[in-house]
Each structure stands twice: as structure tokens, then as C-alpha cells.
PDB file of N, CA, C and O in Angstrom:
ATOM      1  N   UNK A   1      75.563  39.575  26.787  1.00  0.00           N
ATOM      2  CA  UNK A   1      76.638  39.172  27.667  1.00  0.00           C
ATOM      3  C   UNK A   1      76.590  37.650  27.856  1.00  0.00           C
ATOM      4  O   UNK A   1      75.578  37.059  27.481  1.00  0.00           O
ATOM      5  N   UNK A   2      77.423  37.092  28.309  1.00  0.00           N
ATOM      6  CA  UNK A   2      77.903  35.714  28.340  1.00  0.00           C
ATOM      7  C   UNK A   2      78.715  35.663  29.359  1.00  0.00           C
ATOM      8  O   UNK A   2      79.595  36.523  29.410  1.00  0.00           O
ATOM      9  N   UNK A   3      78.609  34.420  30.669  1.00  0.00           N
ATOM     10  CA  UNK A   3      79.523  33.856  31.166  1.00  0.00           C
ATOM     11  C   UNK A   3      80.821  33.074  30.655  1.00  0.00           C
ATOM     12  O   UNK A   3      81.013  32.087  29.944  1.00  0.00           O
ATOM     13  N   UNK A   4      81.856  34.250  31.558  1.00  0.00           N
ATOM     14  CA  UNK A   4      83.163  33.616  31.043  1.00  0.00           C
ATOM     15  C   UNK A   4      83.536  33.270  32.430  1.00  0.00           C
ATOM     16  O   UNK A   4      83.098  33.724  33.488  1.00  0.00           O
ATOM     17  N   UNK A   5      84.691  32.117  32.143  1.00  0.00           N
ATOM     18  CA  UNK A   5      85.155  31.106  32.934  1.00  0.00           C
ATOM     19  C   UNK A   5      86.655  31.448  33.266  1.00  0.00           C
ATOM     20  O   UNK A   5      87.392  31.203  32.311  1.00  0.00           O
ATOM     21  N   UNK A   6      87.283  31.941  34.351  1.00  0.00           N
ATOM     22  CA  UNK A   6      88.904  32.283  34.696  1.00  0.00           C
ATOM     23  C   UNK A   6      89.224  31.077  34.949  1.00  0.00           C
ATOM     24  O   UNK A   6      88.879  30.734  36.080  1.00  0.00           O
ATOM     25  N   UNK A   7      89.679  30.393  34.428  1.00  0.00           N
ATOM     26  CA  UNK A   7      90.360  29.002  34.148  1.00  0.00           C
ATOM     27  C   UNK A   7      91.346  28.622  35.789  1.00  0.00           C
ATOM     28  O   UNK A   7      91.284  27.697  36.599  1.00  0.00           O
ATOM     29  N   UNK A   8      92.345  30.092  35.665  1.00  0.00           N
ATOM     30  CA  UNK A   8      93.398  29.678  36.504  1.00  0.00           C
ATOM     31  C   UNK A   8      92.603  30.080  37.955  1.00  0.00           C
ATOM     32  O   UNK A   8      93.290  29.870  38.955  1.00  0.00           O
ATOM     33  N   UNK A   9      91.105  30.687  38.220  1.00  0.00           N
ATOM     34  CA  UNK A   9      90.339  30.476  39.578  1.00  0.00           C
ATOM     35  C   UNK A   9      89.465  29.713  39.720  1.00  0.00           C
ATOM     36  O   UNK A   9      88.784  29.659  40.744  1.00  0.00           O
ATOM     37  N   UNK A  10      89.313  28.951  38.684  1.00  0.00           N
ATOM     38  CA  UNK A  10      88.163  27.323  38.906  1.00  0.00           C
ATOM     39  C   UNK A  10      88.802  26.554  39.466  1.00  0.00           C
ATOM     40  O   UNK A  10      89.987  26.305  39.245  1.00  0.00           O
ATOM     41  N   UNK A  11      87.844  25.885  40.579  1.00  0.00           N
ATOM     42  CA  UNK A  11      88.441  24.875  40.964  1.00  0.00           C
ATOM     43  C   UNK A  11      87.450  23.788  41.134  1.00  0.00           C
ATOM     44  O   UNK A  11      87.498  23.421  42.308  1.00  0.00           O
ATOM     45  N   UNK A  12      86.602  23.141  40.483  1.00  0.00           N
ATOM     46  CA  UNK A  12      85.779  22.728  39.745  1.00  0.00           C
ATOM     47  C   UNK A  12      84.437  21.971  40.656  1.00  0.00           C
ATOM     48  O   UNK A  12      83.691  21.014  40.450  1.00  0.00           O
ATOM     49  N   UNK A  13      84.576  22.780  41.534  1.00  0.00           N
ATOM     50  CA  UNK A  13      83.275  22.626  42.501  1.00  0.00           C
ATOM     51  C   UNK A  13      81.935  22.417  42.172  1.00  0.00           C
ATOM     52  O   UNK A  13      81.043  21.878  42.827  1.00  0.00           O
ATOM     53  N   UNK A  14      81.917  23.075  40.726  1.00  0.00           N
ATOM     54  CA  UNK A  14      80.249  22.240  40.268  1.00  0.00           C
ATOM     55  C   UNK A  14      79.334  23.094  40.520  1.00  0.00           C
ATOM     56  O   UNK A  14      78.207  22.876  40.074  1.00  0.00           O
ATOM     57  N   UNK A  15      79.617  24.379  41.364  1.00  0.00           N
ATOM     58  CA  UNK A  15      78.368  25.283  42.207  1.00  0.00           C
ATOM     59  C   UNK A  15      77.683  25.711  41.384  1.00  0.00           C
ATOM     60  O   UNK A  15      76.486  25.740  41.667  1.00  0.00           O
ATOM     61  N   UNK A  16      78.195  26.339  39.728  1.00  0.00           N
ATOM     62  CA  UNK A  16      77.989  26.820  39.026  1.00  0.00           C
ATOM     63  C   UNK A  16      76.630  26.312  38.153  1.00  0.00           C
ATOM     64  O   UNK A  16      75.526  26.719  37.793  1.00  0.00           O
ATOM     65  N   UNK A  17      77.677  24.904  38.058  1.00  0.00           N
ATOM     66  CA  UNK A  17      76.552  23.631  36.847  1.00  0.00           C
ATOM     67  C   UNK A  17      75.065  23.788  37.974  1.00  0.00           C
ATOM     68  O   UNK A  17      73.930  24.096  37.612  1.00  0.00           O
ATOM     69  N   UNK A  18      75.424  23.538  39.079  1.00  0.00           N
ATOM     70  CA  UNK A  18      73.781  22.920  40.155  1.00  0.00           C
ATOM     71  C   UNK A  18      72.572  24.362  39.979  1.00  0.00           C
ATOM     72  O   UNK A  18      71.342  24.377  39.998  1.00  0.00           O
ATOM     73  N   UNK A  19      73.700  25.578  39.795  1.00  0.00           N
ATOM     74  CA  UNK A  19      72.819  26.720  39.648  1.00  0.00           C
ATOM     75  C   UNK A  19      72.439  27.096  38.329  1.00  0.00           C
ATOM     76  O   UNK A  19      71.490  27.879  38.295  1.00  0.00           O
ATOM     77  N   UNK A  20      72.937  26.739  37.190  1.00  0.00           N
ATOM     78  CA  UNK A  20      72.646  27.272  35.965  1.00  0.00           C
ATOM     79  C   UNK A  20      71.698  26.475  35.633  1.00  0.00           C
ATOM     80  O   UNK A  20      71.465  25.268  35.702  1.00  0.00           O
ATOM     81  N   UNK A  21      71.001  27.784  35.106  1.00  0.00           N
ATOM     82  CA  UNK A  21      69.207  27.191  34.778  1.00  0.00           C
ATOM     83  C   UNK A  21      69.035  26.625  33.247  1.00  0.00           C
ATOM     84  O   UNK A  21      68.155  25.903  32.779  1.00  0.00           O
ATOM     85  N   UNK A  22      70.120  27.175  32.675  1.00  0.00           N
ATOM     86  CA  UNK A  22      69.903  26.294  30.875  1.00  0.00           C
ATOM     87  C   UNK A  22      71.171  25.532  30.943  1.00  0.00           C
ATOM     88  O   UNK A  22      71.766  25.696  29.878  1.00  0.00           O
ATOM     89  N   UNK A  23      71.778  24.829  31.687  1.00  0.00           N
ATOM     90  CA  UNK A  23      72.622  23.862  31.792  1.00  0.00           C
ATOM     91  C   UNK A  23      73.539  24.182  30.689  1.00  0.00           C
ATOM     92  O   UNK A  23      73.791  23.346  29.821  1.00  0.00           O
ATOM     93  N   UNK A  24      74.003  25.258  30.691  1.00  0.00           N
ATOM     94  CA  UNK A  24      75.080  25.940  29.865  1.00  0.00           C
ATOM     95  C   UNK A  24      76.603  25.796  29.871  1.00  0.00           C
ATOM     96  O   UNK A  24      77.506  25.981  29.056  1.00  0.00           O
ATOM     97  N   UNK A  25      76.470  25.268  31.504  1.00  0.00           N
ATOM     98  CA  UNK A  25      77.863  25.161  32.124  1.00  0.00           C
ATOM     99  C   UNK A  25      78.610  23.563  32.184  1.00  0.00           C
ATOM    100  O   UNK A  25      77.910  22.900  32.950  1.00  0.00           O
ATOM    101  N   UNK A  26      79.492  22.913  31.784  1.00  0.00           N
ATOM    102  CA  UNK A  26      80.170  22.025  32.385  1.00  0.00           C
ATOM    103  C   UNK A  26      81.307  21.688  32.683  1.00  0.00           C
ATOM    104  O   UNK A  26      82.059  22.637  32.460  1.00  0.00           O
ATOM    105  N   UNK A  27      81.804  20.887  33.048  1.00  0.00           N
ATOM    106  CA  UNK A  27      83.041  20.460  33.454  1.00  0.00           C
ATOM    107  C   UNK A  27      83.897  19.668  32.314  1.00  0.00           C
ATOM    108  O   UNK A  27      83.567  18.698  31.632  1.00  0.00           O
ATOM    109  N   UNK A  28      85.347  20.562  32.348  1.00  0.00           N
ATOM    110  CA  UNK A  28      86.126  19.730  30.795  1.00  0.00           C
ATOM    111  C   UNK A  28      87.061  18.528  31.427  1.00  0.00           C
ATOM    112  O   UNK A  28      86.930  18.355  32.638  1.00  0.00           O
ATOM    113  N   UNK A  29      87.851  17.810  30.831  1.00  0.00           N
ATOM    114  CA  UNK A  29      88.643  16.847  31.428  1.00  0.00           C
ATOM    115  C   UNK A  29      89.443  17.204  32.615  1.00  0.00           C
ATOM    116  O   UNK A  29      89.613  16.381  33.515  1.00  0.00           O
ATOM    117  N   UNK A  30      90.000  18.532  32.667  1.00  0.00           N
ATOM    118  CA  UNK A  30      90.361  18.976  33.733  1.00  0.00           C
ATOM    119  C   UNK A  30      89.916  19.476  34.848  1.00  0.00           C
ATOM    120  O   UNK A  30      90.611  20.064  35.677  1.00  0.00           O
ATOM    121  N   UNK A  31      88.792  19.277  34.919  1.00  0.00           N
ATOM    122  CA  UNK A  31      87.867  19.838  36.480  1.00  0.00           C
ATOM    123  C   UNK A  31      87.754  21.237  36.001  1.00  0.00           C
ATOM    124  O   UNK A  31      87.771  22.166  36.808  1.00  0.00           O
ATOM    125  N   UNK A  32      87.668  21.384  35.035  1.00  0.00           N
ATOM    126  CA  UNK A  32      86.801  23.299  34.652  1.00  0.00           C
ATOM    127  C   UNK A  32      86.209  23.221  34.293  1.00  0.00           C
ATOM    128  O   UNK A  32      85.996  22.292  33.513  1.00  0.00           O
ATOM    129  N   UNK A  33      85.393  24.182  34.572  1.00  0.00           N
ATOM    130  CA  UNK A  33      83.790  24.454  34.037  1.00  0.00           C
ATOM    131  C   UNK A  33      84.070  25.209  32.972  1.00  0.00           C
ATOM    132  O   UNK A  33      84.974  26.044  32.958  1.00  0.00           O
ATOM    133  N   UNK A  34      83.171  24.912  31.846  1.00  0.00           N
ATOM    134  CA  UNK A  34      83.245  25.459  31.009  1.00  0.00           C
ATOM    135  C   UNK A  34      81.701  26.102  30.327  1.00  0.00           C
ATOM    136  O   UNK A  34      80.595  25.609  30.550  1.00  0.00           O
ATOM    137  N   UNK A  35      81.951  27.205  29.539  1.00  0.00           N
ATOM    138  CA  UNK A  35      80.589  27.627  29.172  1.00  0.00           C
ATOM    139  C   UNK A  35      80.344  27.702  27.661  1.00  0.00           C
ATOM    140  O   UNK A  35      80.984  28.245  26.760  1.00  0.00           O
ATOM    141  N   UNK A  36      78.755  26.692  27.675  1.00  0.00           N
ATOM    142  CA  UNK A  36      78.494  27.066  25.885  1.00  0.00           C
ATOM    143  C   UNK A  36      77.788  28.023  25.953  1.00  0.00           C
ATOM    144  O   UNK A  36      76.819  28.148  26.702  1.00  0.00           O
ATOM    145  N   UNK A  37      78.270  28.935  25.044  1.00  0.00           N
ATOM    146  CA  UNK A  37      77.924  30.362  25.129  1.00  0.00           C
ATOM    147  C   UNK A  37      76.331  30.407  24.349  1.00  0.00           C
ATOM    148  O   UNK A  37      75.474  31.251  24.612  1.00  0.00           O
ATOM    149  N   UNK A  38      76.215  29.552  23.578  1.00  0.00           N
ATOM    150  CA  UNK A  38      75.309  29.222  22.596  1.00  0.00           C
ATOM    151  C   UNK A  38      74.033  29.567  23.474  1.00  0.00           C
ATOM    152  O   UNK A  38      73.082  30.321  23.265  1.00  0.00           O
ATOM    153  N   UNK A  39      74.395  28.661  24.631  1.00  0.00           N
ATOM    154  CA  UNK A  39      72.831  28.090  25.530  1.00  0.00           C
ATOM    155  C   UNK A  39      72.859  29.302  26.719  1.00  0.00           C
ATOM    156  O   UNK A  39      71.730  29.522  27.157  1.00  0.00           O
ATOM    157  N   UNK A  40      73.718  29.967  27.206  1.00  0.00           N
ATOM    158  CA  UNK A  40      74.005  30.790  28.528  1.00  0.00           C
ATOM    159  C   UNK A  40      72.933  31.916  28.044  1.00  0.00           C
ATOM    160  O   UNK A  40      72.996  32.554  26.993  1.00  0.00           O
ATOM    161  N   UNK A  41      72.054  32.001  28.935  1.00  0.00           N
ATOM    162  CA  UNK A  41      71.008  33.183  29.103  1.00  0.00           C
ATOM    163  C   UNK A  41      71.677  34.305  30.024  1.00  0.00           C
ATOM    164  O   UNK A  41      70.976  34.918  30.829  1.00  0.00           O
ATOM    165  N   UNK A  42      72.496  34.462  29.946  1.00  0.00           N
ATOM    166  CA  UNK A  42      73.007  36.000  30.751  1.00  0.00           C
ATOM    167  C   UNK A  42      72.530  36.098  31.667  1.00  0.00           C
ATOM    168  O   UNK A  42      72.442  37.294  31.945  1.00  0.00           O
ATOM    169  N   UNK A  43      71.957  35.249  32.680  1.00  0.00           N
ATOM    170  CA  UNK A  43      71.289  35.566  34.249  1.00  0.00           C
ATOM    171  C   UNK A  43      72.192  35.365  35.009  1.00  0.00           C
ATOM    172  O   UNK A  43      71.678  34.692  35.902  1.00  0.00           O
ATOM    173  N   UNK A  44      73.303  35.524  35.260  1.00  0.00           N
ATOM    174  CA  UNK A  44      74.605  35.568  35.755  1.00  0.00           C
ATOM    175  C   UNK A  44      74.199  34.534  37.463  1.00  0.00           C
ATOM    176  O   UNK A  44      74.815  34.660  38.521  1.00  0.00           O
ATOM    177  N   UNK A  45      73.263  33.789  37.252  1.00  0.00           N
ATOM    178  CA  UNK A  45      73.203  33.076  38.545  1.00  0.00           C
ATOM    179  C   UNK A  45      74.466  32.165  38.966  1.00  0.00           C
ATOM    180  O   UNK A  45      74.642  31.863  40.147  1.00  0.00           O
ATOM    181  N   UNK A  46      75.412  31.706  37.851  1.00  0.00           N
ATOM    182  CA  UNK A  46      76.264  31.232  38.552  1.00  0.00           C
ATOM    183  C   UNK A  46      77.332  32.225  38.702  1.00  0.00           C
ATOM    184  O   UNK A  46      78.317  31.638  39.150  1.00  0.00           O
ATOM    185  N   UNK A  47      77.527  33.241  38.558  1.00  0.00           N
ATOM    186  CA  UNK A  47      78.307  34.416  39.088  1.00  0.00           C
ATOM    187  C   UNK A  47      78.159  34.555  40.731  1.00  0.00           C
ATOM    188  O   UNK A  47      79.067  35.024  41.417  1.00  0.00           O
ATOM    189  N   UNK A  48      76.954  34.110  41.255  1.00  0.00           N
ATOM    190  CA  UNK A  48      76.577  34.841  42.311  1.00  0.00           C
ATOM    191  C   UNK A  48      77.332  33.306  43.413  1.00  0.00           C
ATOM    192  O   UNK A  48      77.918  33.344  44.494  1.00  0.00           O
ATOM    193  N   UNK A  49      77.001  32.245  42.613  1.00  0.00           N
ATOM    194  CA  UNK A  49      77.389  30.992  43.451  1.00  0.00           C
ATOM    195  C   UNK A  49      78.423  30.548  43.762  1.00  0.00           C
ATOM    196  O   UNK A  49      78.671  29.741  44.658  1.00  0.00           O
ATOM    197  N   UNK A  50      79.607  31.423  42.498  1.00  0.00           N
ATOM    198  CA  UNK A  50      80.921  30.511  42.426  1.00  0.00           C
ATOM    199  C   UNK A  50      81.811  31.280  43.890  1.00  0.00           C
ATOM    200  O   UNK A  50      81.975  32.481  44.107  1.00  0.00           O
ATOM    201  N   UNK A  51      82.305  29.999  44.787  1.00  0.00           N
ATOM    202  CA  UNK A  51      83.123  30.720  45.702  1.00  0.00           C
ATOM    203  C   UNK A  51      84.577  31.433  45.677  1.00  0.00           C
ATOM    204  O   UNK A  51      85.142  32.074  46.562  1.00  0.00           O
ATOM    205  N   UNK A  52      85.051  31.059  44.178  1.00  0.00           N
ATOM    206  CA  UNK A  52      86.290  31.801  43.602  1.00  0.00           C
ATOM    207  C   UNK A  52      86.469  33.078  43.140  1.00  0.00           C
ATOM    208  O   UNK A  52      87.502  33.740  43.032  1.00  0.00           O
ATOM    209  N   UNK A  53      85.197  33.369  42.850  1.00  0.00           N
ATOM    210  CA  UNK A  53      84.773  34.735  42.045  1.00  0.00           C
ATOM    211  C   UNK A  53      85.648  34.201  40.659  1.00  0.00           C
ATOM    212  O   UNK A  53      86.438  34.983  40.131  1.00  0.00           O
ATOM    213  N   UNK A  54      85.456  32.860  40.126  1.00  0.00           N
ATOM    214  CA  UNK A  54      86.177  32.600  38.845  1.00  0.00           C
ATOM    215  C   UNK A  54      84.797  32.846  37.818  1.00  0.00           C
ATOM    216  O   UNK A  54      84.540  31.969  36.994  1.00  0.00           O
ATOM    217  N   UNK A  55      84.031  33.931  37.899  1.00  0.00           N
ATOM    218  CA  UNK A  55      83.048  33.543  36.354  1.00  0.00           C
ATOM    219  C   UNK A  55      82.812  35.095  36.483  1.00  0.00           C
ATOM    220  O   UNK A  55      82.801  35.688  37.562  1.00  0.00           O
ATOM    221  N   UNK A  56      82.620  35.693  35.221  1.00  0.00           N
ATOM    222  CA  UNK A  56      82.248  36.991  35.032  1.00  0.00           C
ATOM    223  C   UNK A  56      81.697  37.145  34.178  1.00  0.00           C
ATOM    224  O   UNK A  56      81.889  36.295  33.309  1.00  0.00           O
ATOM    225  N   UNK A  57      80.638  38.321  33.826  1.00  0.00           N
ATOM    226  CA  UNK A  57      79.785  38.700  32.361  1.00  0.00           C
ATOM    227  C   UNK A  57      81.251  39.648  31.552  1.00  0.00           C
ATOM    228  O   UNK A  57      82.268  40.315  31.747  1.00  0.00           O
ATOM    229  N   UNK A  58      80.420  39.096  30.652  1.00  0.00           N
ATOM    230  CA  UNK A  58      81.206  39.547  29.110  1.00  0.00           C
ATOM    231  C   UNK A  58      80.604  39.867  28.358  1.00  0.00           C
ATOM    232  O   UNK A  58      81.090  40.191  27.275  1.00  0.00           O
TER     233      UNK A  58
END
């Protein structure tokens, strides 16, 4: 599984990046977080942080 990113419920607060432990997550030109799937260890810790409920396993 892999963190995915709901684009249209980010609102680019960052909670995600401060909690992800393999720095998997960042921010694109538009204030979204985005995820390299490459590096994301499936510990869904920024699932638990984001206040949008914008990130889900996949």
C-alpha cells in the first residue's frame, strides 16, 4: 500500500511532510503534498495527522 494524496482536500499544511518518517511526502508548486511512492513505507502516519482526511492507503 502507498499513500495517496486527494488533491481537491489538501490544503497544504505540511502536517503530513513534519510526520513522515522517510520524507516521502512534499509539497508541488501548488501547495500539495505530494507522494513518492518509491520512498513511502506504508506506515500511514501521515494519514493519522492530516486535518482534511485528504491522504489514504492504496
Amino acid at each position: 500500500m502507498v499513500a495517496i494524496i486527494k488533491a481537491d482536500e489538501c490544503v497544504g499544511c505540511g502536517a503530513c511532510i513534519d510526520e513522515c518518517p522517510s520524507e516521502a511526502i512534499t509539497l508541488n508548486a501548488d501547495n500539495i503534498a505530494v507522494v513518492d511512492a518509491d520512498e513511502c513505507i506504508d506506515c500511514a502516519a501521515c494519514v493519522d495527522v492530516c486535518p482534511t482526511d485528504a491522504i489514504a492507503m492504496e
